[in-house]
C-alpha positions as CSV (number, residue, x, y, z in Angstrom):
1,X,9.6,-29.3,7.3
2,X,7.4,-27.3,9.6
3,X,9.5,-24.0,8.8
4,X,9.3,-24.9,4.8
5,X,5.2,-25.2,5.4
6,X,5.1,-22.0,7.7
7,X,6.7,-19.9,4.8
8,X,5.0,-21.3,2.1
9,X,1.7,-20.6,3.9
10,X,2.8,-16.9,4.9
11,X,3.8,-16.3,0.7
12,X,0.5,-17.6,-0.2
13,X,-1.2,-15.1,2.2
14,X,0.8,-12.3,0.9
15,X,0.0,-13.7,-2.8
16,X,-4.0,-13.1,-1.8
17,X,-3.6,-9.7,-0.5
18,X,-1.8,-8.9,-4.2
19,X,-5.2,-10.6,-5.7
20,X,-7.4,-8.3,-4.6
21,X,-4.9,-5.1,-5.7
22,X,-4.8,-5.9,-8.9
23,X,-8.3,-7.0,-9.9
24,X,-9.9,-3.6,-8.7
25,X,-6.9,-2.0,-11.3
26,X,-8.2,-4.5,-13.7
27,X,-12.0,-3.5,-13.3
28,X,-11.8,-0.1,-11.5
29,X,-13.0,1.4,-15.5
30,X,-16.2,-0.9,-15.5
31,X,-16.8,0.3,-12.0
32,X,-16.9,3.7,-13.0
33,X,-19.3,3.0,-16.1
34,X,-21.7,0.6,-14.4
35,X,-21.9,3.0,-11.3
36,X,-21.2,6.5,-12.5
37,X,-17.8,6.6,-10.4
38,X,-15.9,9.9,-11.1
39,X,-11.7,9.4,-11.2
40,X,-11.3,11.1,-7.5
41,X,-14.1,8.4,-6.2
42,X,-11.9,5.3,-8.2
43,X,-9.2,6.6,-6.7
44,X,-10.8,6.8,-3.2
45,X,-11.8,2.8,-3.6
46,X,-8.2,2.6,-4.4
47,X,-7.8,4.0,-1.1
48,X,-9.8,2.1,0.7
49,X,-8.5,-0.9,-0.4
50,X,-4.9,0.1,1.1
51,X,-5.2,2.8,4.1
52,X,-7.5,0.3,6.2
53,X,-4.2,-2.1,6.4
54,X,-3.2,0.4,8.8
55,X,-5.5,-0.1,11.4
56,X,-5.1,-3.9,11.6
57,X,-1.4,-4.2,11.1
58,X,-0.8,-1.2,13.8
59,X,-3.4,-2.7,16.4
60,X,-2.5,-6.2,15.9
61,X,1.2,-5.4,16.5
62,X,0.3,-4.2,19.9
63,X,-1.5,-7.2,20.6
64,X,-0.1,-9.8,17.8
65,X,2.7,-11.5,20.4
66,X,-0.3,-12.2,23.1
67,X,-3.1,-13.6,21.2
68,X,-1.0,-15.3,18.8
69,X,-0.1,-15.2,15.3
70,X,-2.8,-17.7,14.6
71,X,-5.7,-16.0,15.6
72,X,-4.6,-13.3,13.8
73,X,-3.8,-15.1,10.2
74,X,-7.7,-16.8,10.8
75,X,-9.0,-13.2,11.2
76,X,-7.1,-12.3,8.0
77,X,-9.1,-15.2,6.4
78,X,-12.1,-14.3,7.5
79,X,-11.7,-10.5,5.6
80,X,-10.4,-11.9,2.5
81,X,-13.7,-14.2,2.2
82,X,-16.0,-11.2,3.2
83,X,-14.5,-8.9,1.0
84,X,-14.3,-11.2,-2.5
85,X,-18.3,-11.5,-1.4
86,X,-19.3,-8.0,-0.6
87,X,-17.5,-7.0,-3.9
88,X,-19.3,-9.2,-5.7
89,X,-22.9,-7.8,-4.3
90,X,-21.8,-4.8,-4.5
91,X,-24.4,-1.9,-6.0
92,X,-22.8,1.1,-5.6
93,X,-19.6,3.4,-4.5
94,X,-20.4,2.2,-0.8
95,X,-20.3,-0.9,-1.0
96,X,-17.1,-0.9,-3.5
97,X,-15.8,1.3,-0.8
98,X,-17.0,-1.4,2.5
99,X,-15.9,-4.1,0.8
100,X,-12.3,-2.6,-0.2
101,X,-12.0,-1.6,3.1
102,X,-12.5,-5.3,4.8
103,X,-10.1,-6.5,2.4
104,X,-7.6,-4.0,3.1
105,X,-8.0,-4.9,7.0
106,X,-7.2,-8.7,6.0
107,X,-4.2,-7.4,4.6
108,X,-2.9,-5.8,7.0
109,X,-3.2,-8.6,9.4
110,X,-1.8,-10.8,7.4
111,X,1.6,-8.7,7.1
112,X,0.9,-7.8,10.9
113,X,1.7,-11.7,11.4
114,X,4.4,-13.1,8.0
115,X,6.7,-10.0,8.7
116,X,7.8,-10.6,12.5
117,X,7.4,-14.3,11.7
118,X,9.9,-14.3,9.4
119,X,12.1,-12.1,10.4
120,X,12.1,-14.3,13.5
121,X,12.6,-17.1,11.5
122,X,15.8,-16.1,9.5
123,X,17.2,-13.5,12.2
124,X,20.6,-13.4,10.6
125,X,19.3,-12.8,7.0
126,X,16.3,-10.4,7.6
127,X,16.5,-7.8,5.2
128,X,17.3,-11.2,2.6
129,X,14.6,-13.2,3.5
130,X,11.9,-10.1,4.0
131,X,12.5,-9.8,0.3
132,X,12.1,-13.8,-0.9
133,X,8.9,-13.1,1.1
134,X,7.8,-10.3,-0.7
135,X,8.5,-11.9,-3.9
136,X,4.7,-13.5,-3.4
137,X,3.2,-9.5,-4.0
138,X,4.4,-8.8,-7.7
139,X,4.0,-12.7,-7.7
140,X,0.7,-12.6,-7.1
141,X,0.3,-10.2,-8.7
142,X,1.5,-11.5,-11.6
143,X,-0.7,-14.6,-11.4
144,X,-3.8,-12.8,-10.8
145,X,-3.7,-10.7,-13.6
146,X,-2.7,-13.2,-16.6
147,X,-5.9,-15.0,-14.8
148,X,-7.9,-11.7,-15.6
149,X,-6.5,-10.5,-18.9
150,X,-7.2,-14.2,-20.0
151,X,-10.7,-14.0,-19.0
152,X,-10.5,-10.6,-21.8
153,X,-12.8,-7.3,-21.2
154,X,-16.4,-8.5,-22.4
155,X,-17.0,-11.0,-19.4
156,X,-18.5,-9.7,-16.3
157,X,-15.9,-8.2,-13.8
158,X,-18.0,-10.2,-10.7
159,X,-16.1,-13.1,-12.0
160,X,-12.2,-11.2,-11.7
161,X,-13.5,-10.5,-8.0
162,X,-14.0,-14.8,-7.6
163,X,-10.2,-14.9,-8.4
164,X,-9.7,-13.9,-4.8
165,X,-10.8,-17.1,-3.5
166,X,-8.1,-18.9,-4.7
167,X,-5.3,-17.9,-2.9
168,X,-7.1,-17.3,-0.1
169,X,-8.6,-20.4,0.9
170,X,-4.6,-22.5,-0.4
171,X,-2.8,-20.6,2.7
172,X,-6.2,-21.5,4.8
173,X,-5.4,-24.7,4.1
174,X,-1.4,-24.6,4.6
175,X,-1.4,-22.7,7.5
176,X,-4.4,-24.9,9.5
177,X,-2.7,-26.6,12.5
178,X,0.7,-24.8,11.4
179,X,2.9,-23.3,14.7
180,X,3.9,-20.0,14.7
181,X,7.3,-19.3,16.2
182,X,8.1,-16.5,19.1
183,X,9.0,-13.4,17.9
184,X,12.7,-12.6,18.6
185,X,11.8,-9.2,21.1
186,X,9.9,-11.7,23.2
187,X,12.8,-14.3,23.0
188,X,15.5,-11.8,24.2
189,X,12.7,-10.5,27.0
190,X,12.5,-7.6,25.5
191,X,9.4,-6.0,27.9
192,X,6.2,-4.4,26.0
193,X,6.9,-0.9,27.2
194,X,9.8,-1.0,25.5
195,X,8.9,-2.1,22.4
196,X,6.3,1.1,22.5
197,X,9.7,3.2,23.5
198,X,10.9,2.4,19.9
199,X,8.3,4.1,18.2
200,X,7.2,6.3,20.9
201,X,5.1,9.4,20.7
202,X,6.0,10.8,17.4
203,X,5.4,7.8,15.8
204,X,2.0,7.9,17.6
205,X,1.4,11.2,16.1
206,X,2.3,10.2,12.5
207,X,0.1,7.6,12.5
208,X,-2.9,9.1,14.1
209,X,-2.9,12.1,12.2
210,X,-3.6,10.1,9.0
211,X,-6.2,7.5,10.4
212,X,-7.7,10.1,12.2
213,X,-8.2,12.7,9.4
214,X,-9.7,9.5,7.3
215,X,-11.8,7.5,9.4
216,X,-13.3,10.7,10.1
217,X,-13.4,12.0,6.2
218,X,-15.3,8.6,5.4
219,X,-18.1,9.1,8.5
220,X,-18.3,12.6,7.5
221,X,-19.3,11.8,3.6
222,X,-21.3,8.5,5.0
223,X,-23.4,11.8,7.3
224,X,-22.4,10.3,10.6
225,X,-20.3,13.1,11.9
226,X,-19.5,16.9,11.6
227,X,-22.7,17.4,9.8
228,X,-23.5,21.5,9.6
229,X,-20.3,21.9,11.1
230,X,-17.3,24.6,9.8
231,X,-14.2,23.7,8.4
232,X,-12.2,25.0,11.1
233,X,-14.6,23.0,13.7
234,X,-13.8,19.8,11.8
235,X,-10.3,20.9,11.4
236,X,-10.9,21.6,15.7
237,X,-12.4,18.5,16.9
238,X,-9.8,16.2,14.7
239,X,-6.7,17.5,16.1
240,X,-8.5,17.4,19.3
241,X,-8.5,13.2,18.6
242,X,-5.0,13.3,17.5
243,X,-4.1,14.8,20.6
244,X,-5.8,13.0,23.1
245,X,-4.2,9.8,21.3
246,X,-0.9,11.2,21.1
247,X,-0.6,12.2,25.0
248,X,-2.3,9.5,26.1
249,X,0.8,7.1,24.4
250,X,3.1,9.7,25.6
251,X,2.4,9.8,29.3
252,X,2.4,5.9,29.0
253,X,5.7,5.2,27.1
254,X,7.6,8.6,28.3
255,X,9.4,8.5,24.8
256,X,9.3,10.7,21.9
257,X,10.5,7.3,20.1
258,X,13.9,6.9,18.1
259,X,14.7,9.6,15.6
260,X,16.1,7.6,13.1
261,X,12.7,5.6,13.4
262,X,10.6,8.4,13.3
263,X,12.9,9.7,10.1
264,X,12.1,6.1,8.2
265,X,8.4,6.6,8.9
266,X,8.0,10.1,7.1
267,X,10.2,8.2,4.0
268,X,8.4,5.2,4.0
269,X,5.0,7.9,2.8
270,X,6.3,9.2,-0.5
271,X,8.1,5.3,-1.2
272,X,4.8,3.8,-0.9
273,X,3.0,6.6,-2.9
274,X,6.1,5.7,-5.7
275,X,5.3,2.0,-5.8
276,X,1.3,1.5,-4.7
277,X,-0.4,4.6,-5.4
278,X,1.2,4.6,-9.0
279,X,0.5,1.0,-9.0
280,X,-2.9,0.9,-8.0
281,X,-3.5,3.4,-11.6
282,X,-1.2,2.2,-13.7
283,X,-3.9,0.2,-15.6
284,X,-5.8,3.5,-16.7
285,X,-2.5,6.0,-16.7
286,X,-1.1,3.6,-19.7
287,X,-4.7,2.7,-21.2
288,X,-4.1,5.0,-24.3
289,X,-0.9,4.1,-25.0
290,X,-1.2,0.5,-24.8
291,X,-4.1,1.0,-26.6
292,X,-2.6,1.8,-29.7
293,X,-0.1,-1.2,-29.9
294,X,-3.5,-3.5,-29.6
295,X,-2.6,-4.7,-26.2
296,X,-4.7,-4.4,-23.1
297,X,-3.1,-1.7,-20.2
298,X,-3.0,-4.5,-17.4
299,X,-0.1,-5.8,-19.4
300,X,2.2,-3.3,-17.7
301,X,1.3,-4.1,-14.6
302,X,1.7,-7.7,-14.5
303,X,5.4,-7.3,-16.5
304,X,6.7,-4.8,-14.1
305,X,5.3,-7.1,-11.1
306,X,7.2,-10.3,-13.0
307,X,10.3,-8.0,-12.9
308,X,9.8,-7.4,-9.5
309,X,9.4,-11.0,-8.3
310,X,12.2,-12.5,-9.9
311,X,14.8,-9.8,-8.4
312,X,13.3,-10.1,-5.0
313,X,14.6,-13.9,-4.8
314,X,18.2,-13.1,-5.7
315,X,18.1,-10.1,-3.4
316,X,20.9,-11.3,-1.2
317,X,23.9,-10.9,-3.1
318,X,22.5,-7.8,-4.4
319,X,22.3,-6.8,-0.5
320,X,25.2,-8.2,0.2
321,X,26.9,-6.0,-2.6
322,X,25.4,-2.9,-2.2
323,X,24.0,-2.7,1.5
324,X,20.1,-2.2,2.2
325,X,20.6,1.5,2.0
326,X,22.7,2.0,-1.1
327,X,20.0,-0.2,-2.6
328,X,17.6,1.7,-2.0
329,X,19.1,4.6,-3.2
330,X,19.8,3.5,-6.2
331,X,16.5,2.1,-6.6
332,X,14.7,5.3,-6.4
333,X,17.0,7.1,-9.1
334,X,15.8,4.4,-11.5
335,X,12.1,4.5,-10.2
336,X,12.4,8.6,-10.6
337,X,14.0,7.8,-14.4
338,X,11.5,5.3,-15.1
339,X,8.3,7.8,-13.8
340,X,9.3,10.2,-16.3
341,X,9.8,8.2,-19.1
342,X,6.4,6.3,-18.7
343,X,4.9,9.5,-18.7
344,X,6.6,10.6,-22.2
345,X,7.1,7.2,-23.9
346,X,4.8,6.1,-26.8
347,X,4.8,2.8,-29.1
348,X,7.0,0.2,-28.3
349,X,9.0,2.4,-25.8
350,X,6.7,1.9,-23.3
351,X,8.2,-1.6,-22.8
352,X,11.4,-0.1,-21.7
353,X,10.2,2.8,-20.0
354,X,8.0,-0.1,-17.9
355,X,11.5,-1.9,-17.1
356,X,13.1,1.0,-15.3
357,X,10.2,1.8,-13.3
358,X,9.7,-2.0,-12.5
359,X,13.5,-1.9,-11.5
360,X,13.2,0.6,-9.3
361,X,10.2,-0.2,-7.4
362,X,11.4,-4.0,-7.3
363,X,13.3,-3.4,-3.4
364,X,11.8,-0.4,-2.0
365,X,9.2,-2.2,0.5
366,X,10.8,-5.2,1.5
367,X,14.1,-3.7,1.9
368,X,13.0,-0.7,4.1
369,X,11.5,-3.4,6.0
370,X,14.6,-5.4,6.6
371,X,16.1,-1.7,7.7
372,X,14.0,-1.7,9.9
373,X,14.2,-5.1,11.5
374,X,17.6,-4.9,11.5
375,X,18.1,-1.2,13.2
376,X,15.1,-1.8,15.7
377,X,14.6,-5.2,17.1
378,X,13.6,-4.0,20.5
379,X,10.7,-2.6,18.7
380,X,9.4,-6.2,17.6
381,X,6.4,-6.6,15.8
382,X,5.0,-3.0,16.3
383,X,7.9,-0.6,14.9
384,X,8.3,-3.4,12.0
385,X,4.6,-3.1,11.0
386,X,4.1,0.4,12.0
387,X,6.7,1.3,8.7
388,X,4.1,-0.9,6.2
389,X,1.0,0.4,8.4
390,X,2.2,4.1,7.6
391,X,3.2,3.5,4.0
392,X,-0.3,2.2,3.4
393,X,-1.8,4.7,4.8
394,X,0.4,7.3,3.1
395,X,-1.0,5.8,-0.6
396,X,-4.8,5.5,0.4
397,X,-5.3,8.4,2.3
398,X,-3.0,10.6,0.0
399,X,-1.3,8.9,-3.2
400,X,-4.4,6.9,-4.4
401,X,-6.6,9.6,-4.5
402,X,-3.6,12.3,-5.1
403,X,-3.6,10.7,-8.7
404,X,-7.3,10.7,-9.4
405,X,-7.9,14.3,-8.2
406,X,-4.9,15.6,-10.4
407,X,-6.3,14.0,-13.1
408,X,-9.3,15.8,-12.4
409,X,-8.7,18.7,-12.0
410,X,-6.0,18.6,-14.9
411,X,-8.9,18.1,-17.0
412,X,-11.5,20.6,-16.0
413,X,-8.7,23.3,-16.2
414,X,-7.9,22.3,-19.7
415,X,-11.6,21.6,-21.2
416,X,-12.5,25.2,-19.5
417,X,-9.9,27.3,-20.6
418,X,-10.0,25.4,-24.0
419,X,-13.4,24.2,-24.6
420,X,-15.7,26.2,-22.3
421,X,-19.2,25.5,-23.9
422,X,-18.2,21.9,-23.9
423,X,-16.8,22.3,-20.1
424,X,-20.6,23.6,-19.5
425,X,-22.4,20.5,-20.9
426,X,-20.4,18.1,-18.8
427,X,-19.2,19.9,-15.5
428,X,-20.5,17.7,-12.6
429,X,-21.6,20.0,-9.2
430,X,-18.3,20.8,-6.8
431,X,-17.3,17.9,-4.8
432,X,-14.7,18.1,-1.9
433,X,-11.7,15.7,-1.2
434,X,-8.4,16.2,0.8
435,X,-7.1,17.9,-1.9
436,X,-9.3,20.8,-2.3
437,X,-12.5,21.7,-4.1
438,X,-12.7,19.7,-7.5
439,X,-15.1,19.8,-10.5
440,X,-15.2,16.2,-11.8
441,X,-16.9,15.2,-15.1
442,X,-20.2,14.1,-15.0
443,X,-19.9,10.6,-16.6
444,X,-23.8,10.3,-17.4
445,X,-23.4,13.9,-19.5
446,X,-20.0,12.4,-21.4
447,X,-21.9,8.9,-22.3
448,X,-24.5,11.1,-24.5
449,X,-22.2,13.5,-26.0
450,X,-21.2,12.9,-30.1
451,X,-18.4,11.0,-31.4
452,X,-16.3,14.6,-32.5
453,X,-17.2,15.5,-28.6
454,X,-16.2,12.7,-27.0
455,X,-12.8,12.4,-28.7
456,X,-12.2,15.7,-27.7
457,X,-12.3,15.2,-24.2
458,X,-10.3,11.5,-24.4
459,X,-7.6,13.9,-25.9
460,X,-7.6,16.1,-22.6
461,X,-8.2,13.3,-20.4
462,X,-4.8,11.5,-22.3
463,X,-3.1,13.9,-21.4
464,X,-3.8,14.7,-18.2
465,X,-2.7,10.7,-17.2
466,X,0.2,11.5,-18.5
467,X,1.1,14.7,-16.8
468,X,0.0,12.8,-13.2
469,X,3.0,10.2,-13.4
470,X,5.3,13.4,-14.3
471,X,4.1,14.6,-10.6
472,X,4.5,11.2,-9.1
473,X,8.5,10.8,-10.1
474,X,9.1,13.7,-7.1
475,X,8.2,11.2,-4.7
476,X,11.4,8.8,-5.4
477,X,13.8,12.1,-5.8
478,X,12.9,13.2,-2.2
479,X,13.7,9.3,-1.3
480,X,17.2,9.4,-2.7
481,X,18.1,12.4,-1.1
482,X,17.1,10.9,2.3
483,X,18.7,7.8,1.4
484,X,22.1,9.2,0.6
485,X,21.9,11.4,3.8
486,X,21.7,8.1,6.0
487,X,24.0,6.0,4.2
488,X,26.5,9.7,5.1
489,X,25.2,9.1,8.3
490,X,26.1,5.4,9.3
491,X,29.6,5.8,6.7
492,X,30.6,8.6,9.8
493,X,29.6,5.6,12.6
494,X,31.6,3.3,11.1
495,X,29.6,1.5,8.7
496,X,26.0,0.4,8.5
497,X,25.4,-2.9,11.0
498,X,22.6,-4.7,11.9
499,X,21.1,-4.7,16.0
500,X,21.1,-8.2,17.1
501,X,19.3,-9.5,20.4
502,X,20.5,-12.3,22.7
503,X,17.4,-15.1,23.2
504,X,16.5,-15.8,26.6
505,X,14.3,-18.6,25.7
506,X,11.3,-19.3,28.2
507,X,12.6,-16.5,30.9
508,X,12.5,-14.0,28.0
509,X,8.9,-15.1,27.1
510,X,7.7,-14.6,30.6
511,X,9.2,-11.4,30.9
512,X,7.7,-9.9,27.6
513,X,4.5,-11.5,27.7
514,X,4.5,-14.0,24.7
515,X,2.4,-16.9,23.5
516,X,2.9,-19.7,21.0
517,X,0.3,-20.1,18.7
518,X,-1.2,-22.3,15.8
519,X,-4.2,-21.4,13.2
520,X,-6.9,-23.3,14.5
């Protein structure tokens, strides 16, 4: 009884994170007319609302097995309440961006805690189970946005932002008073070091490169930091951080970590830039289209997530049959397919161009997770979290924003070679993002232009949507290449099999350094 309420209260947690996603795709447009917002600073909300979960999920997996899984899930709590408030206050870019950014750290607690949890749990099933979990994301995502498309465009988006309390304060409720189980590394006494060792210094690197580069991108634009400074200087002073991070795990865990790890990690960027960062704009990529069968965009969004939730609880005999890796593989020839044809489908095609890209996207995260679990138990909590942390990090810092600023500068190349005294009127000033130098519209200038004007720069802007999930679809054919490489890999080794730990019950604990813990 106590297992049935722990899962259902771990779901409902990952059901609230998948509120919050999809009701900033839902308003992000209204942002960007009520506060000027070009598409590279929607997609950098995006961002924040998904690279942050890096920072909590990584931390709290290094910490996560002494203070408890508890403390952590209350923490999570706590974001998900500040950030449905802060959004709703919320006067500007900043505090969009603040307020995305708490939630996102909520987020990644919460997976830093359900994922080891339940792979603890259901130790014989993992990659199975990892995916029942991770039915609650399209399904709340599901939820969440029939909530908001029923509450239609003309009522005020502050109201879509008070869906998030919902869910949030259900798995409060469930999960009060609820025991969390040991994780299985602590079990087997599996020491700390050596859970480090399983990541080791690469993985270190990886993942301080990107929060480096964008915790110190944000206090740069906030004026904080690097202020008068060059590009190289900048360039300088944050590889300087990376490195002094990097050696300093080094010299500690004397491991370069494991290289089929490390090769997982640099996957898991473009698989989470296939299913999130294309994700978090679908709404406005397939606004013109859906717009002409009288339906509103979120609609393909909340029917790929429904495809997505259903498959993920009858993923173990499609596991079973295929294995975790020739899953995957498959998947991301059908998310490729799928890509393209969203990008080139009009009318009613749209609805099945939407079912091949919700097919393939349906296994990619919790599948890779249950690779991981299952080829790295010794790295507990932290190398099972570290593959989400990256991921997330991969689509905020780079895919979120990747698909704003190609938009972008799609258009401006367009209206200017095209339309150049109507590229003068409406040119915003040079801004700078990761990507480059960009010349976004001015939103202000395109609100007062004429109806013959305006339609002329929908047109480019149409188009330019289009051509950015064309770009996206290389992302899953780099994954199937990788994928077919490892499945050569383990077919010379015999066959693909799962790492399983012996428990050592209380002596393990005391050798690893574990607590029990309960949400207080």
């Amino acid at each position: 009884m106590q297992d049935r309420r722990l899962f259902i209260g771990c779901f409902t947690a990952l059901v609230a994170t998948a509120f919050g996603f999809i009701v900033r795709t839902q308003i992000i447009d209204q942002w960007g007319i009520e506060f000027g917002l070009d598409d590279t600073q929607k997609g950098e909300i995006f961002g924040a609302g998904l690279w942050p979960f890096a920072i909590s999920i990584v931390l709290f997996s290094l910490i996560i097995d002494r203070i408890g899984y508890g403390k952590a899930m209350a923490f999570a709590f706590a974001c998900h309440i500040a950030t449905a408030v802060l959004m709703i206050v919320a006067k500007g870019y900043w505090g969009l961006y603040v307020a995305s950014f708490i939630g996102a750290l909520g987020n990644g607690t919460v997976e830093a805690a359900i994922n080891p949890v339940v792979a603890t749990m259901f130790s014989k099933e993992k990659t199975k189970w990892l995916n029942i979990l991770h039915a609650g994301w399209p399904g709340g995502l599901v939820l969440a946005g029939l909530l908001a498309l029923g509450m239609g465009t003309d009522i005020d988006w502050r109201y879509k932002v008070g869906l998030i309390f919902l869910p949030t304060v259900a798995y409060g409720l469930i999960l009060l008073g609820c025991p969390f189980p040991q994780n299985e590394r602590v079990k087997a006494g599996v020491p700390f070091k050596s859970m480090l060792k399983e990541a080791g210094m690469l993985g270190a690197l990886i993942v301080s490169i990107l929060i480096v580069f964008e915790v110190t991108r944000v206090f740069e634009q906030m004026g904080y930091i690097f202020q008068g400074w060059s590009d190289n200087s900048k360039l300088i002073a944050r590889m300087g951080i990376v490195a002094a991070i990097t050696l300093g795990f080094g010299a500690y865990v004397r491991s370069l970590g494991r290289p089929m790890f490390i090769f997982l990690v640099l996957v898991m960027i473009p698989l989470a830039i296939t299913e999130l960062g294309t994700d978090s704009w679908i709404t406005p990529l397939m606004e013109p289209q859906m717009t002409e069968l009288g339906l509103q965009a979120g609609w393909v969004l909340v029917y790929t997530s429904a495809i997505m939730m259903v498959l993920r609880f009858f993923a173990g005999p499609i596991v079973h049959k295929l294995s975790p890796l020739g899953l995957l593989a498959i998947s991301s020839l059908i998310a490729a397919v799928g890509l393209v044809a969203l990008s080139k489908a009009t009318g009613i095609t749209i609805l099945a161009a939407a079912t091949l890209y919700g097919l393939g996207k349906t296994f990619f995260w919790p599948t890779m997770l249950g690779v991981v679990a299952e080829q790295f138990p010794k790295g507990g909590a932290l190398t099972l979290n570290t593959i989400s942390g990256v991921g997330m990090l991969g689509v905020g810092v780079v895919g979120a924003a990747l698909l704003g600023n190609i938009q972008d500068k799609e258009v401006d190349r367009v209206l200017l070679a095209n339309l150049p005294d109507l590229h003068a009127k409406v040119a915003a000033p040079e801004k700078i993002s990761i990507f480059g130098a960009y010349r976004p519209l001015d939103q202000v200038k395109v609100k007062s232009l004429g109806v013959e004007e305006t339609a002329s720069i929908k047109t480019i802007q149409d188009a330019a949507k289009k051509n950015a999930l064309t770009t996206v679809a290389v992302f899953p054919v780099v994954m199937l290449v990788c994928y077919l490489g490892l499945m050569a890999y383990f077919r010379a080794r015999g066959g693909y099999q799962a790492e399983e730990l012996p428990d050592h019950g209380a002596e393990g604990r005391k050798i690893a350094g574990g607590a029990k813990s309960t949400v207080h």
